[in-house]
C-alpha positions in Angstrom: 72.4 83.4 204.6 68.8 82.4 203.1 67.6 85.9 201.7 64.2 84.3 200.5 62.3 87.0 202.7 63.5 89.6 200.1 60.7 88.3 197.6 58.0 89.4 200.4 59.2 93.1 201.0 57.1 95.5 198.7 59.5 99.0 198.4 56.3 100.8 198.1 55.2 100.3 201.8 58.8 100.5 203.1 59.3 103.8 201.5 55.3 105.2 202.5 56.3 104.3 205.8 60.1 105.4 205.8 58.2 108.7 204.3 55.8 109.2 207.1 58.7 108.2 209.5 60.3 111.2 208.4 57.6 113.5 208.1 56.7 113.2 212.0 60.3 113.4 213.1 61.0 115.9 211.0 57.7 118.1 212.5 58.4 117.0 216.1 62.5 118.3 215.8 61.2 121.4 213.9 59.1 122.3 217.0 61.8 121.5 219.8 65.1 121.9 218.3 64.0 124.1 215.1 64.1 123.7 211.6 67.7 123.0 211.1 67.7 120.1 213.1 64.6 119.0 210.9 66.2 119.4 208.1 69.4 117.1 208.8 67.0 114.2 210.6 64.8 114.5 207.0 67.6 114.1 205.1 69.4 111.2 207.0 66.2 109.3 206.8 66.2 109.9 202.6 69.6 108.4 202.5 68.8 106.0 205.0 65.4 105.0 202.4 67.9 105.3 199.5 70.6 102.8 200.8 67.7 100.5 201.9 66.1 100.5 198.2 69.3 99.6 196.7 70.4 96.9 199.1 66.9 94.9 198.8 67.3 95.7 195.3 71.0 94.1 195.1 69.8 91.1 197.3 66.7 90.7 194.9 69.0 90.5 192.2 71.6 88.0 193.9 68.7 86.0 195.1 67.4 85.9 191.4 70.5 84.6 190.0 71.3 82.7 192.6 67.8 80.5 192.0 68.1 80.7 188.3 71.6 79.0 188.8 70.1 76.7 191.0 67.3 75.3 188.9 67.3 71.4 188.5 68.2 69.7 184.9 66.4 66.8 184.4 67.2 63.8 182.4 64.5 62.1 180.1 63.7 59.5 182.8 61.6 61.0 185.7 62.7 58.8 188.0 66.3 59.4 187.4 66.3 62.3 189.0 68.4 65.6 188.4 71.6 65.5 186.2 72.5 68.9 187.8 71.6 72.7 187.6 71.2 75.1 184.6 75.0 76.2 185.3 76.3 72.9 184.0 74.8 72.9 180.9 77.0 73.5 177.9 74.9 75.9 175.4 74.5 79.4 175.7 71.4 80.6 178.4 70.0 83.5 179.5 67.2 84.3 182.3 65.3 87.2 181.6 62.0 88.6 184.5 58.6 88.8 183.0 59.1 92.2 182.0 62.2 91.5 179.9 65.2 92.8 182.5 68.2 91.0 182.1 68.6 88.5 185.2 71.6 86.2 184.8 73.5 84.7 181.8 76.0 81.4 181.7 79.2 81.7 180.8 78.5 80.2 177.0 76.8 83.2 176.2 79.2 85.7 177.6 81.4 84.1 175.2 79.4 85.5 172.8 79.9 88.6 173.9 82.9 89.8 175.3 80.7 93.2 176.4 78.5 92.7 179.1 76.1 95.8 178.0 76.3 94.6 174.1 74.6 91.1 175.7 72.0 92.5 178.0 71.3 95.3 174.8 70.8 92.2 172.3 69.1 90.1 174.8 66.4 93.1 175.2 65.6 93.6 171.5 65.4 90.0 171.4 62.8 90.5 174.5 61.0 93.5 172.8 60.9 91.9 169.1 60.7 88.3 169.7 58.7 88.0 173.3 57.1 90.8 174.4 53.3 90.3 174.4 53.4 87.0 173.0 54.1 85.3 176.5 50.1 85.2 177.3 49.3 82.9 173.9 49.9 78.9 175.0 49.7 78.1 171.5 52.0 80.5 170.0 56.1 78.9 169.2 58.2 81.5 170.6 61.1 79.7 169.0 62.9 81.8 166.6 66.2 82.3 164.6 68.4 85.3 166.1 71.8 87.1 164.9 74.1 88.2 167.4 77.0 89.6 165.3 77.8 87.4 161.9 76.4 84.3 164.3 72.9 82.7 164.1 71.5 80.9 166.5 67.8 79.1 166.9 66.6 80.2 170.3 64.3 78.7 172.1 62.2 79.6 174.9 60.7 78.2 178.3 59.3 80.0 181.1 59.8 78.8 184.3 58.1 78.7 188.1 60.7 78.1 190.9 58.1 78.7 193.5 54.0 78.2 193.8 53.6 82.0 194.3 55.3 85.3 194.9 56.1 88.2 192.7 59.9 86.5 191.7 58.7 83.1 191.1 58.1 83.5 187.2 61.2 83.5 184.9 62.2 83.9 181.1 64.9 81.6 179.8 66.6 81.5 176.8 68.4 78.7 175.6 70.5 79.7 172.0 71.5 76.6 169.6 73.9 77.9 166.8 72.7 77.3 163.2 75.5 79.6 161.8 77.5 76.5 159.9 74.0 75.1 159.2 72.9 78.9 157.7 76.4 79.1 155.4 76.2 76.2 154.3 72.5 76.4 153.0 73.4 80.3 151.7 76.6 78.2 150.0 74.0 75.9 148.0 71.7 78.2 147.4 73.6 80.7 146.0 75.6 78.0 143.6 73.1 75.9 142.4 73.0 75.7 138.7 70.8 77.3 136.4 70.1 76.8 132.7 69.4 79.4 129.7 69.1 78.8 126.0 69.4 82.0 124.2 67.7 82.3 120.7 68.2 85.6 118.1 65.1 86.4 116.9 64.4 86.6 113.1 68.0 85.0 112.4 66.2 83.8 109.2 65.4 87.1 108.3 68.8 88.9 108.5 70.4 86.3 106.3 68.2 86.6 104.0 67.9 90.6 103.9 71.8 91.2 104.8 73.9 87.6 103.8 76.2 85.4 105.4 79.1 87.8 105.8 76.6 90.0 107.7 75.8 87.0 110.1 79.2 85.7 110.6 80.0 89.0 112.0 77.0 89.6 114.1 78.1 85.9 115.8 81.7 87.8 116.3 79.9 90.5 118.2 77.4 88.4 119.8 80.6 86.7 121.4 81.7 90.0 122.6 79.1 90.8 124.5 78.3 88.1 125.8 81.7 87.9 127.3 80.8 91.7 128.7 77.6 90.8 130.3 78.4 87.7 132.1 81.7 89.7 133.4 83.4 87.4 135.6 80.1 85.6 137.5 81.5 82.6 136.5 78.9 82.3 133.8 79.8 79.9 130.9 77.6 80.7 127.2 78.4 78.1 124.5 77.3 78.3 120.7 75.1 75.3 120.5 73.7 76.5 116.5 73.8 79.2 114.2 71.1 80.9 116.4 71.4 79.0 119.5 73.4 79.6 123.0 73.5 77.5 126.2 74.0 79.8 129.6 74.8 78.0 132.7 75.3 79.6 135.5 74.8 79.3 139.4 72.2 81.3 141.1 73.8 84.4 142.3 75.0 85.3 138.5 71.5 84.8 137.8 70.4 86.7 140.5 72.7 89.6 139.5 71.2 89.3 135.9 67.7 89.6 137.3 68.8 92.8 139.2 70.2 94.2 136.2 66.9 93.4 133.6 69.2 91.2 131.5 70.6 94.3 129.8 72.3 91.9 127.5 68.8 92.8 125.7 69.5 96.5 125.3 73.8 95.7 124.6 73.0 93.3 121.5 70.2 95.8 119.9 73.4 98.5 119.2 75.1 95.8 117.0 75.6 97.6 113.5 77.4 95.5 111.1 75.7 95.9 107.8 72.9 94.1 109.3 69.5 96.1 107.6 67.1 94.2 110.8 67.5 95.1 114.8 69.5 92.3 116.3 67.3 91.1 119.3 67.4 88.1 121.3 65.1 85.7 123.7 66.2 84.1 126.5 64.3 81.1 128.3 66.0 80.1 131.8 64.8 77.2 134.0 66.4 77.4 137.6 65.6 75.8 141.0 64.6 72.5 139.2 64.7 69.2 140.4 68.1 68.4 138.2 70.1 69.6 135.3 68.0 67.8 133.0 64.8 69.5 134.6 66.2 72.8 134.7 66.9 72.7 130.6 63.3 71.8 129.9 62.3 74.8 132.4 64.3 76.9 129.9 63.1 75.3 126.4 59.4 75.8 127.8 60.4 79.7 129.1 62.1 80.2 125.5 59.3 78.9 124.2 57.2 81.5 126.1 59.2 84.4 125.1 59.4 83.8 121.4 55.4 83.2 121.1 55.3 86.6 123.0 57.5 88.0 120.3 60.7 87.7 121.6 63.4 90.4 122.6 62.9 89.2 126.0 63.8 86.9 129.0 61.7 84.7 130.7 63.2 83.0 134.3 61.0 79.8 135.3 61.7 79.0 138.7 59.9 78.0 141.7 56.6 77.5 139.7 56.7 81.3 138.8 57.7 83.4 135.7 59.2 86.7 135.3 59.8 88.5 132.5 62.2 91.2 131.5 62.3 93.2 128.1 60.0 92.9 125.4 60.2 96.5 124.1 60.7 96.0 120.9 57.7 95.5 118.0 57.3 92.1 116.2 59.8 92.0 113.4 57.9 90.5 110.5 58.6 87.1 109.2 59.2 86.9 105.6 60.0 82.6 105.9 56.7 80.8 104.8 57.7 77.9 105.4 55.8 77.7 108.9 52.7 78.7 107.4 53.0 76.2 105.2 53.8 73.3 107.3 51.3 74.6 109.9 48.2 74.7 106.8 49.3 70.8 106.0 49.0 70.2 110.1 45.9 71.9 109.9 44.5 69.9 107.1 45.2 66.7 108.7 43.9 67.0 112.0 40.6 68.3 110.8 40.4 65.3 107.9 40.9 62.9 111.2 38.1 64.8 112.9 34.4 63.6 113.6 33.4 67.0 114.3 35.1 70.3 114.8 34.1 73.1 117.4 35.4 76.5 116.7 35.8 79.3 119.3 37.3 82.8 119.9 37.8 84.8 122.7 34.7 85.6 125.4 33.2 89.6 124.4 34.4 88.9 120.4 35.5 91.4 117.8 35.8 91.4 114.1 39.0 89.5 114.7 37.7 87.0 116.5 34.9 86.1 114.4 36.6 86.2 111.4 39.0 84.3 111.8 36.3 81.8 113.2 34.7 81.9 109.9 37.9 81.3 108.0 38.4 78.1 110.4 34.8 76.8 109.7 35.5 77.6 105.8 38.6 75.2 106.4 36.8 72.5 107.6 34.0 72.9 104.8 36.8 72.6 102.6 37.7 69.2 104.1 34.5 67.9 104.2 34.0 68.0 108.1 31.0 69.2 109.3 31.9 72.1 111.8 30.1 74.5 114.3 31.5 77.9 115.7 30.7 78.3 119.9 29.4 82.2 120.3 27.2 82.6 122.8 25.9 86.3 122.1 26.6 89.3 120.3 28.4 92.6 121.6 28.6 96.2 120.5 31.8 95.5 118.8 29.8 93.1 116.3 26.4 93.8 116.2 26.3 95.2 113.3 28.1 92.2 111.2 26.3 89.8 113.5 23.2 91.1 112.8 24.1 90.3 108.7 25.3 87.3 109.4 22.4 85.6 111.2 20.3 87.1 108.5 22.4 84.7 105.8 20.3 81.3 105.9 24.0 79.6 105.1 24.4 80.3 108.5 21.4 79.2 110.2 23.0 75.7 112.3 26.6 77.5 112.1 26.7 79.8 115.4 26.0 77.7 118.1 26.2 78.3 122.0 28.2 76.8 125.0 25.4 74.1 126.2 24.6 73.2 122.8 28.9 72.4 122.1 29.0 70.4 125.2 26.6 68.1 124.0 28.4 67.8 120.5 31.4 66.9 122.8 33.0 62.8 121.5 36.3 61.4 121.6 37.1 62.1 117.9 36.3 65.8 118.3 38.6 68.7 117.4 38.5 72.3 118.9 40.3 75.1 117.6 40.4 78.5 119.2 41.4 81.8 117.4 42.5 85.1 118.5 43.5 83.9 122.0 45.8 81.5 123.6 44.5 81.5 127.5 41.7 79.2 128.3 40.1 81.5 130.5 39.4 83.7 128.0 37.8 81.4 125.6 33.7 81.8 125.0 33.9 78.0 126.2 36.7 77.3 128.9 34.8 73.9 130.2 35.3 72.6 126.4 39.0 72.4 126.4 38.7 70.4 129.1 36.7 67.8 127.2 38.1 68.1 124.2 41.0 65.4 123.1 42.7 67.6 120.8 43.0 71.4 120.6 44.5 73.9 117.7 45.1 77.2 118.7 45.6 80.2 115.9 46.6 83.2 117.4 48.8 86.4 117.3 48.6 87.7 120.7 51.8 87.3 122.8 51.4 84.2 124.5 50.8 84.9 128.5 51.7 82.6 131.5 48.6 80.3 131.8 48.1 79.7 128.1 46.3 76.5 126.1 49.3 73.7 127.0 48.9 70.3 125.4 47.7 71.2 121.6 48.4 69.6 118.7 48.9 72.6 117.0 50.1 75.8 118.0 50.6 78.3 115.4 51.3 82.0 117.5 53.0 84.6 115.1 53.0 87.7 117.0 54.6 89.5 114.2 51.3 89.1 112.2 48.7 92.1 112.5 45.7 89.8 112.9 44.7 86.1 113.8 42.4 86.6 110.3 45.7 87.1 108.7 47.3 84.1 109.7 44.2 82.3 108.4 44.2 83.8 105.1 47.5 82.3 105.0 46.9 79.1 105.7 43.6 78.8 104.2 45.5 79.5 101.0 47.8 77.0 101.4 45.0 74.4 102.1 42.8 75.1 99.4 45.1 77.5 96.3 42.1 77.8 94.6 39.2 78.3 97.3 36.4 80.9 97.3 35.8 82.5 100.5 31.8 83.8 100.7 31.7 87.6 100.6 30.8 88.1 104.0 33.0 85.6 105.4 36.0 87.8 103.2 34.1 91.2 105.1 34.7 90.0 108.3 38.1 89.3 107.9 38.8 92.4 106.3 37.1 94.3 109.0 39.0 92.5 111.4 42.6 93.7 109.9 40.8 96.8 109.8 40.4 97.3 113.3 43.8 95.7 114.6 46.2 97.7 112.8 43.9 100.6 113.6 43.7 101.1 109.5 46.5 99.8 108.3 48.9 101.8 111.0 49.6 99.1 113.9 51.6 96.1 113.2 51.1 96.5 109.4 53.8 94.4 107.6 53.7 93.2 103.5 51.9 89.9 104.8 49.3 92.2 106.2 48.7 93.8 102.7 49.2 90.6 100.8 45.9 89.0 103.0 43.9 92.7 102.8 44.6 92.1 98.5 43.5 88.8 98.5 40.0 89.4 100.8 39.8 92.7 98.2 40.1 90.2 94.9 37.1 88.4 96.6 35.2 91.3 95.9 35.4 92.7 99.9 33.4 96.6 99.6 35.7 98.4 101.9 32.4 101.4 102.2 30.6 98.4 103.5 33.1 96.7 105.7 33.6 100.2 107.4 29.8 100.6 108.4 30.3 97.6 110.8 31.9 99.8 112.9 31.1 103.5 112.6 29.9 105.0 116.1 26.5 106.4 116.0 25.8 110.1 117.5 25.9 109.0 121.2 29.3 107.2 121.1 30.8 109.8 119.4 29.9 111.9 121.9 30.8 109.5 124.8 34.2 108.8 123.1 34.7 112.9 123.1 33.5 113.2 126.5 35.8 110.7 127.8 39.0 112.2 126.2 38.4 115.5 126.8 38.3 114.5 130.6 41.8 112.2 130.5 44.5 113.0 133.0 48.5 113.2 131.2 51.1 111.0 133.7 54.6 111.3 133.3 54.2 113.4 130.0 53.5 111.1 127.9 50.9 108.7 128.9 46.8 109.0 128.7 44.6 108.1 132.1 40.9 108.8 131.0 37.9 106.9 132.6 34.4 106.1 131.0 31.7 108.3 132.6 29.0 105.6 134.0 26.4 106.7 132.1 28.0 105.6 128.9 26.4 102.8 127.6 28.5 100.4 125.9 31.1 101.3 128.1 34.0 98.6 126.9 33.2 99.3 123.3 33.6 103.4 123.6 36.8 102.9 126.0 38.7 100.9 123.2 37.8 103.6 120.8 38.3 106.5 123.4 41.8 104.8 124.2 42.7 104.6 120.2 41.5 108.6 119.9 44.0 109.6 122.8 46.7 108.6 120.9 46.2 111.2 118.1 46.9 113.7 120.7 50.7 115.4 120.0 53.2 113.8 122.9 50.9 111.0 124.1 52.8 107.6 123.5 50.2 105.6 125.3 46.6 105.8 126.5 44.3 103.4 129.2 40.9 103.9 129.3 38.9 102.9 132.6 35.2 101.2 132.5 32.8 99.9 134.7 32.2 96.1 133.5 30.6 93.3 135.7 31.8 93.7 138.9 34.7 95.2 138.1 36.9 97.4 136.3 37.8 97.1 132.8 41.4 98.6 131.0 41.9 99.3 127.7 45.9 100.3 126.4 47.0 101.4 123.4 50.6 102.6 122.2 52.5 103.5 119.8 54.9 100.9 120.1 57.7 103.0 122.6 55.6 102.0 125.6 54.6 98.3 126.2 51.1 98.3 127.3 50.7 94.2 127.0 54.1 94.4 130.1 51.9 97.0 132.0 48.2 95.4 132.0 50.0 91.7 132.7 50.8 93.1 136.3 47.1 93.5 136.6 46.3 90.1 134.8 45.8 90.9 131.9 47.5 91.0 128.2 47.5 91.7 124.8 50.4 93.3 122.0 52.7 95.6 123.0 50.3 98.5 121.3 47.3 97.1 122.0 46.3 95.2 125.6 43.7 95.3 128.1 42.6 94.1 131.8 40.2 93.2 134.0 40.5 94.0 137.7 37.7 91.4 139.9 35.4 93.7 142.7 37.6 96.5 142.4 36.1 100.4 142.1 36.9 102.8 139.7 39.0 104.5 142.0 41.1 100.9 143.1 41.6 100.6 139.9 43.1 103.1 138.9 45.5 103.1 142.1 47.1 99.8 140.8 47.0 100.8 137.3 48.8 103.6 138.4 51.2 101.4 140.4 51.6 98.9 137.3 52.9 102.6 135.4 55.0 103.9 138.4 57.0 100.3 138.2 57.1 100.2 134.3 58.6 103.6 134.3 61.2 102.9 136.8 62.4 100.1 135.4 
């Protein structure tokens, strides 16, 4: 029987009229025959409207799977004709309305699922997640991968028109293609390709020497122990390459597992107590998801790289064109080998003899660090008889006072030099040589190391992510309190007998002055071996600390600015710089330095307004790792000392992601 005219009947008029039907019968009965007789002809003609809403209903629904059953296949050819209906094909279908009711489903997919209301429950989250207002957008792929159970499938989706009009023509159908082999089998080589680590313990040199052989031989025996601990049975496989070296390979769920658990090996090793008088610490550099083994060990020797140039006690993963980092809690142990000074001083010496000319630059905003060290660079190259410029575009806060001096010394008339004047210096034999950073964007002249053949960088930051690559010299001791430090070093190895100029000797001093925060940060023997030396030079330590006294209005900002700072987790310092402060950066580095003199605070971050933006200043003690916390905002530093600078953000942004940046350091 052809029950087509079942798309044509609309229940709404059937049951008005079955209604008003009713309503006269029932008042013409209730008038001759009373209202019980009313009453039963009303409520025959309900059931009677009741049975006949269900039967079109049931034939609606038999006439819906019967036509979705129905519908042609074609083959590729046109012409060919039908190969047969939708019930012959041999992959899992379902028809759904256009409201997402379940309709009809082959016999594939009922296979699926052996409960018929498990299917039509799946197939309508799949409806209400996957399809439902998407059908109107043409362009959109409604194509998607599903999981029914521990099965995936790739389901794809056509709507279909069986007739030119009517209310039942349009259809949803669902065709399901299982992927789960494909999906295992993916998850199967994921999960066990390899990965490579080299493990280096930091300052190996320096517990021989401090503790002896016996000392070390036992440190390897526990070393072995917990390695054998940490990797547990991942299937891991660490090897003793050198006295300080380990090879890790290991497949990517070990590593994954490592990631998850902050390479704790970090923490394990630091409770070794052998006799050993230094911290046992270690860096690990892992390279993973590279194109082969061989790609995957450089990945780790440049991540090892990476972590010991940020001090080490740390891990660095390189993988997918991304680092992470985990650790780096512990301060710079100093190095007492000076041999690498040494070596670097005679690498120094020779690319600057090879030199035309020699361009000199520190970070962008300098302090006395920064144009110290400078100083000592360009006294290096006067030394080898190169003629030398330093790039520094203007004076800040932080220096006015020296800078003020120094431009008044006629020694230094063609010495300071800005960013278009350099580029024009710029020729094929020219060497630059930045100090006190190690990122370009930083630099007072980013566009120069683009142009410049070879580059030396000096520095004793922890090196970040997007630092100077491809230098002929990289000498990064993070151990040492100052970049001014290092080049005392190696400007004594250069020249024994050199005299540094007074003022160049000032600014040096002044710059050890402010990074150790008087001799109390990051001050090791070294650090008082270079302050001696600047001292024999005749430095005036009254006059080196007038370059950076606060006169009466930044004293009184700096108050105003601590007394206002907020305490977060008990220990840490939130403070922002009023915005009628002027000089904001300079009194939020001092304000962020006075915080920590308060009784309980381990670390303090000072917010200021700064050119567009928000600037960050951190300071610690050492226990918290301020350089870890500003580098999730972009920016870097020492683990005591570190700041940031967030792009168009306001003060109250700011310190919303500062606060997230503290929130994840905690937890972790």
């Amino acid at each position: 029987m052809d029950n087509r005219w079942v798309r044509f009947v609309n229940l709404a008029i059937v049951n008005f009229i079955m209604l008003a039907l009713s309503l006269l019968l029932a008042t013409y009965y209730c008038f001759s025959n009373g209202i019980i007789s009313a009453a039963v002809i009303s409520l025959v003609l309900l059931i009677l409207c009741v049975v006949l809403n269900v039967s079109i209903l049931l034939i609606r629904k038999r006439y819906r799977i019967k036509r979705a059953k129905a519908l042609s296949v074609y083959t590729d050819g046109i012409d060919r004709g039908p190969a047969g209906t939708v019930s012959d094909l041999n992959i899992p279908m379902a028809f759904l309305t256009e409201d997402g009711k379940f309709v009809w489903a082959n016999e594939k997919l009922k296979e699926i699922f052996p409960d018929p209301i498990n299917m039509t429950q799946e197939l309508a989250a799949v409806y209400a997640i996957k399809l439902k207002g998407k059908l109107d957008n043409s362009t959109l792929d409604l194509s998607s991968r599903v999981e029914f159970g521990d099965r995936v499938f790739e389901m794809n989706v056509n709507v279909v028109r069986t007739e030119n009009s009517g209310p039942e023509s349009f259809m949803i159908v669902l065709y399901f293609f299982e992927d789960t082999e494909l999906v295992d089998t993916l998850k199967l080589y994921n999960d066990k390709r390899t990965a490579v680590a080299e493990i280096a313990v930091d300052s190996y040199d320096e517990i021989f020497q401090t503790s002896g052989e016996a000392v070390v031989n036992e440190i390897s025996v526990e070393l072995a122990k917990i390695f054998e601990r940490w990797k547990g049975d991942s299937g891991a496989v660490i090897k003793k390459l050198v006295r300080d070296r380990y090879l890790l390979i290991c497949d990517d769920t070990a590593l994954t597992d490592f990631e998850k658990n902050k390479f704790n090996v970090l923490d394990m090793v630091k409770r070794i107590s052998v006799g050993n008088r230094i911290q046992v610490t270690l860096s690990i550099g892992v390279g993973a998801h590279g194109n082969d083994a061989e790609d995957n060990y450089n990945l780790a020797a440049d991540a090892l790289d990476l972590a010991l140039s940020r001090g080490g006690d740390q891990a660095v993963v390189r993988k997918d064109g991304k680092d992470s980092y985990y650790g780096g809690s512990n301060v710079d142990v100093e190095s007492i080998n000076r041999v690498k000074a040494r070596v670097m001083a005679s690498m120094l010496k020779e690319e600057i003899s090879k030199s035309s000319i020699v361009l000199i630059m520190g970070h962008k905003q300098a302090d006395m660090d920064s144009i110290g060290s400078a100083l000592l660079a360009y006294r290096a190259c006067v030394f080898a008889g190169v003629k030398a410029y330093i790039v520094l575009n203007e004076s800040n806060p932080s220096i006015d006072a020296f800078y003020g001096k120094l431009r008044a010394d006629s020694d230094y008339d063609d010495v300071i030099i800005d960013t278009s004047y350099a580029l024009n210096l710029i020729d094929e034999n020219m060497l630059t040589i930045v100090v006190d950073t190690s990122r370009p964007g930083l630099t007072e002249c980013p566009k120069l190391l683009e142009y410049s053949g070879r580059v030396a960088v000096i520095d004793h930051h922890r090196r970040a992510a997007d630092f100077i690559k491809d230098t002929v010299l990289d000498y990064t001791e993070t151990y040492a309190s100052s970049t001014g430090e290092l080049l005392v070093e190696l400007l004594r190895h250069m020249s024994p007998d050199a005299d540094i100029p007074m003022i160049e000797a000032e600014a040096v001093y002044a710059g050890i002055l402010v990074d150790t925060k008087n001799f109390t940060f990051k001050t090791g023997s070294r650090t008082f071996e270079a302050a001696a030396f600047l001292r024999a030079r005749g430095v005036d330590t009254i006059s080196v600390r007038q370059y950076f006294q606060p006169d009466m209005e930044m004293y009184s900002a700096v108050s105003r600015i601590t007394s206002e700072a907020n305490l977060k987790y008990s220990r840490i310092a939130v403070a922002r710089c009023p915005a009628d402060v002027k000089n904001q950066k300079l009194a939020s580095a001092m304000a962020a330095d006075r915080l920590l003199d308060i009784a309980g605070v381990d670390a303090s971050f000072v917010l200021s307004d700064s050119n567009g933006g928000v600037s960050i200043s951190g300071r610690s003690w050492g226990d918290i790792n301020v350089q870890v916390i500003l580098e999730k905002l972009g920016g870097g530093g020492h683990i005591t000392s570190a700041g940031a600078f967030i792009q168009d953000a306001s003060m109250a942004e700011a310190e919303e992601k500062l606060s997230g940046a503290l929130e994840s350091y905690i937890r972790n």
